[in-house]
C-alpha positions as CSV (number, residue, x, y, z in Angstrom):
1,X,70.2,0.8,10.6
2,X,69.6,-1.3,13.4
3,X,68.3,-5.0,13.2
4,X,64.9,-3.7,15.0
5,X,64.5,-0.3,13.3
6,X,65.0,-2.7,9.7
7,X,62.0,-5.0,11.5
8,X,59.8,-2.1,12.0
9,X,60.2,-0.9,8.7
10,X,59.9,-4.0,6.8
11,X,56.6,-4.5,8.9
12,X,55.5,-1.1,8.0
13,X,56.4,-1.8,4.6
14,X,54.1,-4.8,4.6
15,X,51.7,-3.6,6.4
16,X,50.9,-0.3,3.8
17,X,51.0,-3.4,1.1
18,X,48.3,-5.1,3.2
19,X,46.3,-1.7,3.4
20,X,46.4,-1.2,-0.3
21,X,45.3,-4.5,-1.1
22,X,42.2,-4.2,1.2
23,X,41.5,-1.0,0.0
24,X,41.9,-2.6,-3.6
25,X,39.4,-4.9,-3.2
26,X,36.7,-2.9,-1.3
27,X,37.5,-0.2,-3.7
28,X,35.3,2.2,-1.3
29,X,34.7,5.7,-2.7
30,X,34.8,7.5,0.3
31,X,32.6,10.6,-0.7
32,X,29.9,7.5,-1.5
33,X,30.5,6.5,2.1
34,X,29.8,10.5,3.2
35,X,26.8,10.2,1.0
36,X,25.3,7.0,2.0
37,X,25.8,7.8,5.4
38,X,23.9,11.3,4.8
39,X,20.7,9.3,3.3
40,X,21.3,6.5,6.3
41,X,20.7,8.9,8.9
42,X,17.3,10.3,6.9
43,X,16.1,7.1,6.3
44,X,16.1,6.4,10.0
45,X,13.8,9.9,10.6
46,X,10.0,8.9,11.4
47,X,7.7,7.5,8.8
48,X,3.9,7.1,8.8
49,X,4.1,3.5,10.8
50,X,6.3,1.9,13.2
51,X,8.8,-0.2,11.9
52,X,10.7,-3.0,13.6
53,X,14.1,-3.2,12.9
54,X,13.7,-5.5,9.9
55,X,11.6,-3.0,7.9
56,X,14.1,-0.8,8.9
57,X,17.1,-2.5,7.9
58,X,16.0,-3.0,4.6
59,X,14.5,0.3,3.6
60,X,17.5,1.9,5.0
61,X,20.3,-0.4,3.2
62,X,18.2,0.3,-0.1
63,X,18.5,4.3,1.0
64,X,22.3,3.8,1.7
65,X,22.5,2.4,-1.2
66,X,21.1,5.6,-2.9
67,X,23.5,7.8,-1.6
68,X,26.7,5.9,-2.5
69,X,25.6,5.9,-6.1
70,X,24.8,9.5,-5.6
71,X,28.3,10.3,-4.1
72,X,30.4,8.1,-6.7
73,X,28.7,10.0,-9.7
74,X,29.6,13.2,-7.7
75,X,33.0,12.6,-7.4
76,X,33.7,10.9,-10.9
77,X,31.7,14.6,-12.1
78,X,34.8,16.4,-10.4
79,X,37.3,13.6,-11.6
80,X,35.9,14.2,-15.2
81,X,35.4,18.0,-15.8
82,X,37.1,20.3,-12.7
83,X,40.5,18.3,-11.9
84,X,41.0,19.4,-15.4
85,X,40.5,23.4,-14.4
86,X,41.7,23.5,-11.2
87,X,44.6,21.0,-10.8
88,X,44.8,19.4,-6.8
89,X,46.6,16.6,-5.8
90,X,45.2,15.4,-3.0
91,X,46.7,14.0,1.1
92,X,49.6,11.3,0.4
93,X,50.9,8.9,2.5
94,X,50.1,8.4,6.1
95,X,47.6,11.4,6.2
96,X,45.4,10.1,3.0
97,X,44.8,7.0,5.0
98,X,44.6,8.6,8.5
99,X,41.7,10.9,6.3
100,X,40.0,7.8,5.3
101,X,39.9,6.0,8.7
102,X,38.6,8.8,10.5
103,X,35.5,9.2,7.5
104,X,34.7,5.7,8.0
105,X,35.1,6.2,12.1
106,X,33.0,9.4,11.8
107,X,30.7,7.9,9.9
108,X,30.0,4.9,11.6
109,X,29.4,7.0,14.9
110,X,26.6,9.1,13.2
111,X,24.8,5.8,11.6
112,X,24.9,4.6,15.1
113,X,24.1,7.8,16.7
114,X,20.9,8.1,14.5
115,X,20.1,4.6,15.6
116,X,19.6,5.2,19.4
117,X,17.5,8.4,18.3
118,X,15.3,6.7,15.6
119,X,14.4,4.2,18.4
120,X,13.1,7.2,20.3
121,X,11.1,8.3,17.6
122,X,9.7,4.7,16.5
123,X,8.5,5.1,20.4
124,X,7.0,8.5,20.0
125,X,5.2,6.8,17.0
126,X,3.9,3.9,18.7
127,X,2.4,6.0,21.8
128,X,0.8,8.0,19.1
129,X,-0.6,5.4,18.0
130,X,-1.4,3.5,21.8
131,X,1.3,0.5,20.9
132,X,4.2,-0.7,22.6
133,X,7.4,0.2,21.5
134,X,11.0,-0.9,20.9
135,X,14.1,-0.8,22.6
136,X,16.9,0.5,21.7
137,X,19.0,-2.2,22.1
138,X,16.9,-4.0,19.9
139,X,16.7,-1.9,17.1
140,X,20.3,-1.4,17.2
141,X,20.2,-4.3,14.7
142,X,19.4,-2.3,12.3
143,X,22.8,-1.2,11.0
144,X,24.1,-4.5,10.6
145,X,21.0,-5.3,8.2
146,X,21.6,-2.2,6.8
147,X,25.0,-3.0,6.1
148,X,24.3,-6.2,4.4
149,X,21.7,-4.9,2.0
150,X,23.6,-1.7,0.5
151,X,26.1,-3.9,0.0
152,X,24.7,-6.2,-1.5
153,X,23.1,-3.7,-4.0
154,X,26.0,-2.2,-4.6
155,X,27.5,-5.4,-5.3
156,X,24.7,-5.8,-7.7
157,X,25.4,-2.4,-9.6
158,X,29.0,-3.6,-9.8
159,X,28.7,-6.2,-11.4
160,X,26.2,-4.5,-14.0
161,X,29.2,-2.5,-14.6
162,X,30.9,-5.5,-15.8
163,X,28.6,-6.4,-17.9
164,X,28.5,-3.0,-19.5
165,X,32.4,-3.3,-19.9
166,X,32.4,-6.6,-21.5
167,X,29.5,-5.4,-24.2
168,X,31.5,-2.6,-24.8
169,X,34.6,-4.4,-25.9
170,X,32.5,-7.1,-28.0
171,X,30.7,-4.1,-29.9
172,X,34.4,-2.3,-30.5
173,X,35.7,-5.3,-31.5
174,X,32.8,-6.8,-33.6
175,X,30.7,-3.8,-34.7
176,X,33.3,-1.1,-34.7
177,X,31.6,1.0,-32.5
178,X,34.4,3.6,-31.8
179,X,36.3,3.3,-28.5
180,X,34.9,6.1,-26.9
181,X,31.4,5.3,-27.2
182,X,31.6,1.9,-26.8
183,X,30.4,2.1,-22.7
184,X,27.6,4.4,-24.1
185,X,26.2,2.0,-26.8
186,X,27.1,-1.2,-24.0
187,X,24.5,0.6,-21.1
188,X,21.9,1.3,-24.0
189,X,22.0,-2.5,-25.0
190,X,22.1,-3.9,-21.8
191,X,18.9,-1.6,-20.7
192,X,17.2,-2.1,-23.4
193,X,17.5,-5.8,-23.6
194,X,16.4,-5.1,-19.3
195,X,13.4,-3.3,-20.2
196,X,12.2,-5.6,-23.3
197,X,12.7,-8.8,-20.7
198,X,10.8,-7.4,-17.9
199,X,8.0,-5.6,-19.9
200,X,7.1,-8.2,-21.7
201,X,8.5,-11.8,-20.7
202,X,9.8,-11.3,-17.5
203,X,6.5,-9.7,-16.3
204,X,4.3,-12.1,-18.1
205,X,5.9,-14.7,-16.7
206,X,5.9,-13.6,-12.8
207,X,2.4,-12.2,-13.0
208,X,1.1,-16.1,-14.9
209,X,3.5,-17.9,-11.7
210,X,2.1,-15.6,-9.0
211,X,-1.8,-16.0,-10.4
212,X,-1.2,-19.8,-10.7
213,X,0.6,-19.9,-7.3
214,X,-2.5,-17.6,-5.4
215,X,-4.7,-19.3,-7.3
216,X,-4.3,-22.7,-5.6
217,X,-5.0,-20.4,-2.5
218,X,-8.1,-19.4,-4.0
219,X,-8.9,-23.7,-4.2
220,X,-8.5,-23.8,-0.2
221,X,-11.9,-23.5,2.2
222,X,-11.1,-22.5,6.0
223,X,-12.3,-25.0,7.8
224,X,-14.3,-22.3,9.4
225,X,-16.6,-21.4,6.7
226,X,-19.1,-24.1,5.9
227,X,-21.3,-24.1,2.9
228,X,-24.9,-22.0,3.7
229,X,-28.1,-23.5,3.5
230,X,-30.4,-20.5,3.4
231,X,-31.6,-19.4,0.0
232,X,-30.1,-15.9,0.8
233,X,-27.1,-16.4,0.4
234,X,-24.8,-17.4,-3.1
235,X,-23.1,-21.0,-2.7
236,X,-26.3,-22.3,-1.0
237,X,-28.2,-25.6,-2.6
238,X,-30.3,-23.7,-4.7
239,X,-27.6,-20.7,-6.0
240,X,-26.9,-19.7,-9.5
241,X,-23.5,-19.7,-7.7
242,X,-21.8,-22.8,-6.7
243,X,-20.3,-23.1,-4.0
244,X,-16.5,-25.1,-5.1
245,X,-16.9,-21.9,-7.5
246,X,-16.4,-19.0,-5.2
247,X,-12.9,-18.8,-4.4
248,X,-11.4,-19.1,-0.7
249,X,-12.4,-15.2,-0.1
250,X,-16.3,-15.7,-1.7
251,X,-16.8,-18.8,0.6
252,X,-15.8,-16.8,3.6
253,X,-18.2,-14.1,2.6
254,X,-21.2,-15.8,1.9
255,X,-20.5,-18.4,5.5
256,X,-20.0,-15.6,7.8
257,X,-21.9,-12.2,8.8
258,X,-25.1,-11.8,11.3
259,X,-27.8,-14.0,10.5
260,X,-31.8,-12.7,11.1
261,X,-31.4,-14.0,14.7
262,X,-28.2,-12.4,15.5
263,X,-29.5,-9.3,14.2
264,X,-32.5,-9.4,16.5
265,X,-30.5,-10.3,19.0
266,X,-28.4,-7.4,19.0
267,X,-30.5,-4.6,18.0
268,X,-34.0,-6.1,19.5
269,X,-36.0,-5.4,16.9
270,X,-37.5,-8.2,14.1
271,X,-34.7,-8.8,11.4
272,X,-35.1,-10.7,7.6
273,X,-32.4,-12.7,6.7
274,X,-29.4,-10.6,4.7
275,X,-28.9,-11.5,0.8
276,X,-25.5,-11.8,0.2
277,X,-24.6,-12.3,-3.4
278,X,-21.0,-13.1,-4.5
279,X,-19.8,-14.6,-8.1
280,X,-16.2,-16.0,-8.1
281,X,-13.7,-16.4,-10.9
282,X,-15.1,-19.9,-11.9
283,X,-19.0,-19.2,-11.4
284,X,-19.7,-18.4,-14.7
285,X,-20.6,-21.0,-17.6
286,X,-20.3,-20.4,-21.5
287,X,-20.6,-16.9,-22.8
288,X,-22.5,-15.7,-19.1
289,X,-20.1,-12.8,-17.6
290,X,-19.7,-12.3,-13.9
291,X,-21.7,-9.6,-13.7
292,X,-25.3,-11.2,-15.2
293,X,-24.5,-14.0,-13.2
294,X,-24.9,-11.4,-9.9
295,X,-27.7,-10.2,-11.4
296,X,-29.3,-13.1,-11.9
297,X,-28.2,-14.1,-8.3
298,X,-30.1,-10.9,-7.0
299,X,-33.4,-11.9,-9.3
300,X,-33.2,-15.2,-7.2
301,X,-33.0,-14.1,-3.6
302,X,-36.0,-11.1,-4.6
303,X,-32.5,-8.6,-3.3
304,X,-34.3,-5.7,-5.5
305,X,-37.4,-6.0,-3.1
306,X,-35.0,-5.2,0.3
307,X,-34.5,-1.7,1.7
308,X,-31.1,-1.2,1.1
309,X,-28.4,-2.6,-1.8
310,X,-24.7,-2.4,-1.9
311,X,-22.4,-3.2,-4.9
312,X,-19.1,-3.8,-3.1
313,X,-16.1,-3.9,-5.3
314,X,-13.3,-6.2,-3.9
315,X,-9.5,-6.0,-3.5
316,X,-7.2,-8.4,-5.1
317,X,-8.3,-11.6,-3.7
318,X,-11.6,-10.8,-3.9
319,X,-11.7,-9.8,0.0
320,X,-15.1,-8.0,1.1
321,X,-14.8,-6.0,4.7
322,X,-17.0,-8.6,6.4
323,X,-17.0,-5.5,9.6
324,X,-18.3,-2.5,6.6
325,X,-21.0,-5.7,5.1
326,X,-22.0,-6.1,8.7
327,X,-22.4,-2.8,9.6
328,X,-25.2,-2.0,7.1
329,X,-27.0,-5.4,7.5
330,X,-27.5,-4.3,11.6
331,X,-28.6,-0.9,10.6
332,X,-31.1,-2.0,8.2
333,X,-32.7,-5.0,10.1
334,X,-31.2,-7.8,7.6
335,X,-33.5,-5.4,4.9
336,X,-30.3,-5.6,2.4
337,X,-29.0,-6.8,-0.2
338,X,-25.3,-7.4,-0.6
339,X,-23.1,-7.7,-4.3
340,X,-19.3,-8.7,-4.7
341,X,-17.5,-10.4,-7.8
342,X,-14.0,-11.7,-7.5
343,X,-12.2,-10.1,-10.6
344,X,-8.4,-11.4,-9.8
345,X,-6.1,-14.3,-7.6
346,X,-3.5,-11.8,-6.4
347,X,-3.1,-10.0,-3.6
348,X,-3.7,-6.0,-3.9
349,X,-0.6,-5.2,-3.5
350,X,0.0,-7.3,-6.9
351,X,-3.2,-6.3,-8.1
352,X,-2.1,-2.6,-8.2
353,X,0.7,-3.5,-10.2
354,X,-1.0,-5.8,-12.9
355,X,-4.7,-5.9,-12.4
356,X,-5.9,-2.3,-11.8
357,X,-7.6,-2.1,-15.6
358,X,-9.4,-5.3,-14.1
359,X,-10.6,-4.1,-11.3
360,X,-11.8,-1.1,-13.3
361,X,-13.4,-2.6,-16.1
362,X,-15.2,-5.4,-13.3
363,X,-16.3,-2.4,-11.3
364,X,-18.1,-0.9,-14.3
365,X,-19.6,-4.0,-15.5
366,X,-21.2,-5.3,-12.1
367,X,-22.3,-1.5,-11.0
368,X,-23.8,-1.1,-14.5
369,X,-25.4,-4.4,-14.7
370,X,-27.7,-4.0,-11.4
371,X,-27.7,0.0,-11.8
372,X,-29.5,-1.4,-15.3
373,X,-31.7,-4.2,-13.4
374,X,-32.4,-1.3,-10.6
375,X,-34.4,1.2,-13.2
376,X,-36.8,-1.3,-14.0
377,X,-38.2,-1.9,-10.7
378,X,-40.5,1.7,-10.2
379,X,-39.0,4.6,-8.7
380,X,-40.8,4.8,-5.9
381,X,-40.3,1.0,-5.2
382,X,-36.8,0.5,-5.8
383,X,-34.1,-0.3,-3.0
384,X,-31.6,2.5,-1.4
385,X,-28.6,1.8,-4.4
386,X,-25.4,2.3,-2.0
387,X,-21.4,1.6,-3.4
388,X,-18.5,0.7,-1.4
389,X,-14.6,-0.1,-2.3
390,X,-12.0,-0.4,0.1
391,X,-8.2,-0.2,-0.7
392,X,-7.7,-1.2,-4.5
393,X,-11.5,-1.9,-3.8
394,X,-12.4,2.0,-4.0
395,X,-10.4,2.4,-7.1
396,X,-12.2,0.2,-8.9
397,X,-15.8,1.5,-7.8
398,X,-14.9,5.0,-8.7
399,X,-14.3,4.1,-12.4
400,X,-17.8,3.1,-12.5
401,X,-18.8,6.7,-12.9
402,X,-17.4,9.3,-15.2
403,X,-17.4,12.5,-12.1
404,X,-19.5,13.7,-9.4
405,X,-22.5,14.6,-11.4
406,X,-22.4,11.1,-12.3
407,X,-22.3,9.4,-9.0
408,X,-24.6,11.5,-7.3
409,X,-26.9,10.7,-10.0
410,X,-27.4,6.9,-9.7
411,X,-26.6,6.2,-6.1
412,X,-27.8,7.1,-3.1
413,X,-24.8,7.1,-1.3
414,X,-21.2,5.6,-1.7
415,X,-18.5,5.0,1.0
416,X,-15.0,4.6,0.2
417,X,-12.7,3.5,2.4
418,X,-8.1,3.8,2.5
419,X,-8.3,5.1,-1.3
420,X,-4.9,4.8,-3.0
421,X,-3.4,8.1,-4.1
422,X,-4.0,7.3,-7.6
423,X,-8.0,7.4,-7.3
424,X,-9.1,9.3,-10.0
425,X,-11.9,11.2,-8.3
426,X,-10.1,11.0,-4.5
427,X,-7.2,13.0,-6.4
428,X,-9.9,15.9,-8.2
429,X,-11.6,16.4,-4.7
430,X,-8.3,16.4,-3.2
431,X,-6.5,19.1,-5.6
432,X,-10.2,20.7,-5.3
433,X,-9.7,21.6,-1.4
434,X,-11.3,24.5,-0.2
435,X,-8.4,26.9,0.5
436,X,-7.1,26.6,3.6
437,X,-7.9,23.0,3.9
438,X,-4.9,20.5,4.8
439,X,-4.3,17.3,2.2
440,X,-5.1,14.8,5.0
441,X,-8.3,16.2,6.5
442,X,-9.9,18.1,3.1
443,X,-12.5,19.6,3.1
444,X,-14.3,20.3,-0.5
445,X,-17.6,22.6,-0.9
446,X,-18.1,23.6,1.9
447,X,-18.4,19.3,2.8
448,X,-21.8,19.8,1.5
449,X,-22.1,16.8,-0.8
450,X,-18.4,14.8,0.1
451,X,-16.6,14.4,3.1
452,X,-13.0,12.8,4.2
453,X,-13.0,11.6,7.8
454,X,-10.3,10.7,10.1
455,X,-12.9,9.8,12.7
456,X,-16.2,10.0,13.6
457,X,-16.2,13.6,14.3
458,X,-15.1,14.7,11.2
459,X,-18.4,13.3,9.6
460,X,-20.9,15.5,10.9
461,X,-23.0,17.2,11.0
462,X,-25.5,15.9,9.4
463,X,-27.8,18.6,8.7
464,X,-25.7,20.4,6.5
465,X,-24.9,17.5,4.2
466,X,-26.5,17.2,1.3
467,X,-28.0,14.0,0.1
468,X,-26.7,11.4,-1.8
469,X,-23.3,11.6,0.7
470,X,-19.8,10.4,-0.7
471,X,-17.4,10.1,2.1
472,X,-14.3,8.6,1.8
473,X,-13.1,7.2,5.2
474,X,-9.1,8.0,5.4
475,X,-6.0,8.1,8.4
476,X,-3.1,10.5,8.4
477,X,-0.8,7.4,8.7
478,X,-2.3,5.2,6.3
479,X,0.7,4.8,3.4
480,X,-1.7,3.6,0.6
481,X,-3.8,6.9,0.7
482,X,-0.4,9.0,0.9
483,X,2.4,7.2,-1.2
484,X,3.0,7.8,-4.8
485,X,6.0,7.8,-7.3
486,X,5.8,12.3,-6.8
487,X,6.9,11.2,-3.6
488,X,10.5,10.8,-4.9
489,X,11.2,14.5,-6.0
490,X,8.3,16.7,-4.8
491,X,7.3,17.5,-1.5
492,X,3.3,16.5,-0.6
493,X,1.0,19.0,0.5
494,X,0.3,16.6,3.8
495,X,4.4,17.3,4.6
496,X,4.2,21.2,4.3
497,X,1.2,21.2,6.7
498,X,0.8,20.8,10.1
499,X,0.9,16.7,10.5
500,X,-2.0,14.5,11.0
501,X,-2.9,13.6,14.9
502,X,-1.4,10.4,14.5
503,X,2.2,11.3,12.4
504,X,4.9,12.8,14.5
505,X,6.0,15.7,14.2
506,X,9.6,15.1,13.0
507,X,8.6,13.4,9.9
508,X,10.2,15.3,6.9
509,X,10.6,14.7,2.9
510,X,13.7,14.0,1.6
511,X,14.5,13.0,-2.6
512,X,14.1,9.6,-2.8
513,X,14.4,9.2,1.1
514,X,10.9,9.4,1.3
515,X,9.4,7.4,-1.0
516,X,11.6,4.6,-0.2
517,X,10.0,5.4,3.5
518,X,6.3,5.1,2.2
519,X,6.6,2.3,0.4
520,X,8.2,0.1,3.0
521,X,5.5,1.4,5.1
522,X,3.1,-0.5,2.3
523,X,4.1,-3.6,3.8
524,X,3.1,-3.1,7.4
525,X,0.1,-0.7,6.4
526,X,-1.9,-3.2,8.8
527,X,0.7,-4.1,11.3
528,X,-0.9,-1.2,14.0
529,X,-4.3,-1.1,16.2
530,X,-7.7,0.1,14.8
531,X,-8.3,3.8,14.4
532,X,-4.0,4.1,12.5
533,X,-2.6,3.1,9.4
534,X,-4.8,0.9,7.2
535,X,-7.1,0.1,9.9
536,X,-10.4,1.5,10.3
537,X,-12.5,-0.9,12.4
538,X,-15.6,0.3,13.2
539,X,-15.0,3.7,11.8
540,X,-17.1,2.1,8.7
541,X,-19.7,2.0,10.7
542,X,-20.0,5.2,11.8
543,X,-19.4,5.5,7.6
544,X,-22.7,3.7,6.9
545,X,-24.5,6.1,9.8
546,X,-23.4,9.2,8.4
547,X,-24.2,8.6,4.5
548,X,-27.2,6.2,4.3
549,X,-28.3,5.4,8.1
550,X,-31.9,4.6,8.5
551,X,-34.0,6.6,11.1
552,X,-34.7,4.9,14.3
553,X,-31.4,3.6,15.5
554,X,-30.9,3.9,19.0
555,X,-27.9,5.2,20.7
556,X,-27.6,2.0,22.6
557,X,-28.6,-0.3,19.9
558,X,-25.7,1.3,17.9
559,X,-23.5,0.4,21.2
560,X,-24.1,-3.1,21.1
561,X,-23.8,-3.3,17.0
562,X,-20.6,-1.5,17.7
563,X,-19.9,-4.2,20.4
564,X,-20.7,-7.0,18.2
565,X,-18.7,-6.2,15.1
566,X,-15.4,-5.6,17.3
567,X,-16.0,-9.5,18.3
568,X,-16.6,-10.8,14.8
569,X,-13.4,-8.8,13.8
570,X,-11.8,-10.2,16.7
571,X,-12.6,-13.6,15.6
572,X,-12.1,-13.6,11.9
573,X,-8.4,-12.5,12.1
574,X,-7.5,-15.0,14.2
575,X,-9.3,-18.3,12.5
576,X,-9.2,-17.2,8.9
């Protein structure tokens, strides 16, 4: 052999010893790779809302992720049980790696492939939705993040497998657990020591650092909202509330909203002054709960002698809509009487997780507390009784009432707004439908005594709805009315039907795919324009119009309320 044909061999030699050793390390299973590509490019198909490439770098790595897992167990399965049936040796040499290059080459052309065409569909969304949309150059950044978080969480599993390993030879050695079930016995450990640490420690422990650490949010004032001097409101000189005591959320309530001149102003007619009634975490002294301290706060401001009353229940934070609180003080002339308690720190998105049994049971006691004060005034004296919940917000307000019967028979009216798919009365109208109904746009008796609206449009007409109204305002794209754990193995209703006006078309359910979509949609439920998503604007006001409007409101007075709530939006989102 020649001096340069022993060269090119040695160099071959060396360079199939390189290849090994890379191949070594990455240890890539390859029908993981087909996988994970498989649930890369359905990850990428459209969701409810946009998603900039961010969002969608991280849902999709997570999704990738999925899929390798899927494909290793696959292929171990075949390893384990059929190799043993059917023997096959597999490609050798040159053509098992030439195999492999051209999987991860084929591969990497369809993840990029789907790339360019899920930037077309995020732009079909976004016109759908009248936003401006990405490039494709843009979103191409994607796959790298995508990359970087399914490896990372494989990574993660990996090294659980270590751990799993190294149990399993301390409990052969130590315990005697016999060889072969040694792995067995390590997972079982290791998951339930996992699940005892983040049931009951681990948990305990976030939930007490995030309280503490939204808490000190709760301390803060915005230096727009400055402490009211009118009796009507709670945090004023003379309230039963004070006002260092009603969180950052209560302080912003009780500050802002139209006053008896604005009112007048806009509608040009006399206005009183709105009551607006609002008991924070620390309002309450000795054994006085949160809901006779509202009471009480109503007895003060004379709120059972006014037109209208609304128990609100809040989210999280103890946010109130200041828009859907607006909208029914300009319909009724300031004639109302407004109710909130703070029943948590967190965030709803937190809350959901840790605080829904709160919200519940705050719900029930505030709703039942004034309902209680309400009866004694006489019947034919009493003010319009009216509930409203938004978000986690409508969860809790439907627990106040045991069913339809129920609600109809102490309120005059309720309007709930983006309910969460776990809603317990949402779910039985839902299931309920009228045949022939779709999930997103339900319609249930005929619409006779409840109603779901997408838009205006969908809440009349009037005359054939039966009072008191329950509507529940709700958008096709809005991921807190539509996601749900089902969504990992079962196909929604709202996916075999015809898609909502504002969902494209191409949207379809995958395993797991889709609920991984959904709930990365959670995040940016309000990252779109009014009318999409978690966004109704002024669509609570046409809310308020269709389930407890008083006559005499003129089309152009409702204009200019319209007009004037848009502004105060406007403004609150970006000085809060």
């Amino acid at each position: 052999m020649s001096d340069g044909a022993s060269t090119v061999a040695t160099l071959r030699a060396r360079g199939g010893v390189l290849v090994r050793r890379v191949e070594q390390i990455i240890d890539l299973n390859y029908v993981g790779l087909v996988l994970a590509t498989l649930f890369f490019a359905l990850s990428v198909t459209p969701s409810l809302v946009p998603r900039d490439w961010l969002f969608q770098g991280l849902i999709s790595g997570i999704n990738a992720a999925i899929g390798y897992g899927l494909g290793c167990l696959l292929e171990w399965l075949f390893r384990r049980w059929m190799r043993a049936r059917i023997p096959f040796a597999g490609p050798q040499g040159r053509v098992r790696y030439a195999i492999k290059a051209t999987l991860v080459v084929v591969c990497a052309l369809t993840a990029a492939l789907m790339l360019v065409q899920s930037a077309r569909w995020q732009r079909e969304i976004t016109s759908l939705m009248g936003m401006e949309g990405t490039t494709t150059s843009a979103y191409l950044r994607t796959g790298l993040l995508s990359a970087a978080v399914g490896v990372a969480v494989v990574a993660a599993y990996r090294t659980v497998r270590v751990l799993v390993l190294v149990l399993a030879r301390q409990l052969n050695h130590w315990v005697r657990v016999p060889r072969e079930l040694a792995p067995a016995a390590g997972l079982l450990v290791l998951v339930v020591f996992t699940v005892t640490i983040f049931n009951g420690v681990a948990s305990q422990a976030f939930f007490a650092v995030a309280n503490s650490a939204f808490s000190v949010r709760n301390d803060r004032t915005s230096e727009y909202a400055v402490q009211p001097s009118k009796p009507e409101r709670s945090g004023s000189p003379g309230s039963l509330a004070a006002w260092d005591t009603l969180g950052f959320e209560g302080r912003w309530f009780v500050s802002k909203g139209p006053d008896a001149e604005q009112i007048t102003a806009v509608t040009g007619q006399p206005a009183q002054e709105p009551i607006r009634a609002y008991v924070g975490l620390e309002s309450m002294s000795g054994e006085q709960t949160a809901a006779q301290l509202a009471v009480a706060e109503l007895e003060r401001t004379k709120a059972f002698e006014r037109k209208a009353m609304v128990v609100v229940t809040t989210t999280g934070t103890g946010w109130v809509n200041g828009m859907a609180a607006g909208a029914v003080e300009y319909l009724y002339g300031g004639d109302t009487a407004i109710v909130a308690t703070q029943f948590s720190y967190l965030p709803s998105v937190l809350s959901f997780l840790s605080d829904r049994e709160k919200a519940a049971a705050a719900s029930r006691e505030l709703f039942d507390a004034v309902h209680q004060r309400w009866l004694a005034e006489p019947a034919g004296q009493r003010p319009k009784l009216f509930v409203y919940g938004e978000s986690l917000g409508s969860q809790g307000s439907e627990e106040a009432f045991e069913g339809l019967a129920d609600l109809r028979e102490k309120v005059d009216g309720a309007l709930w707004v983006g309910p969460p798919n776990s809603n317990r009365l949402w779910s039985q109208f839902v299931d309920r439908r009228d045949p022939g109904s779709p999930e997103v746009t339900p319609v249930y008796a005929d619409g006779l005594v409840v109603r779901f609206a997408d838009d205006a449009a969908d809440l009349g007409p009037a005359n054939t709805w039966l009072p008191p109204r329950i509507a529940y305002l709700q958008h096709p794209s809005d991921p807190i009315v539509w996601w749900s754990a089902d969504l990992i193995f079962t196909r929604p209703d709202w996916l075999r039907e015809p898609r909502g006006a504002d969902v494209s078309t191409q949207m379809r359910w995958a395993p797991f795919v889709t609920f991984w979509q959904v709930t990365a949609d959670l995040t940016n439920a309000q990252g779109v324009v009014d009318g999409h998503g978690h966004r109704y604007g002024t669509l609570v006001l046409d809310g308020w119009l269709a389930i407890a409007a008083p006559p005499g409101v003129s089309p152009a007075a409702l204009e200019r309320i319209r007009m004037s709530l848009e502004l105060s939006e406007v403004y609150e989102r970006e000085v809060k």
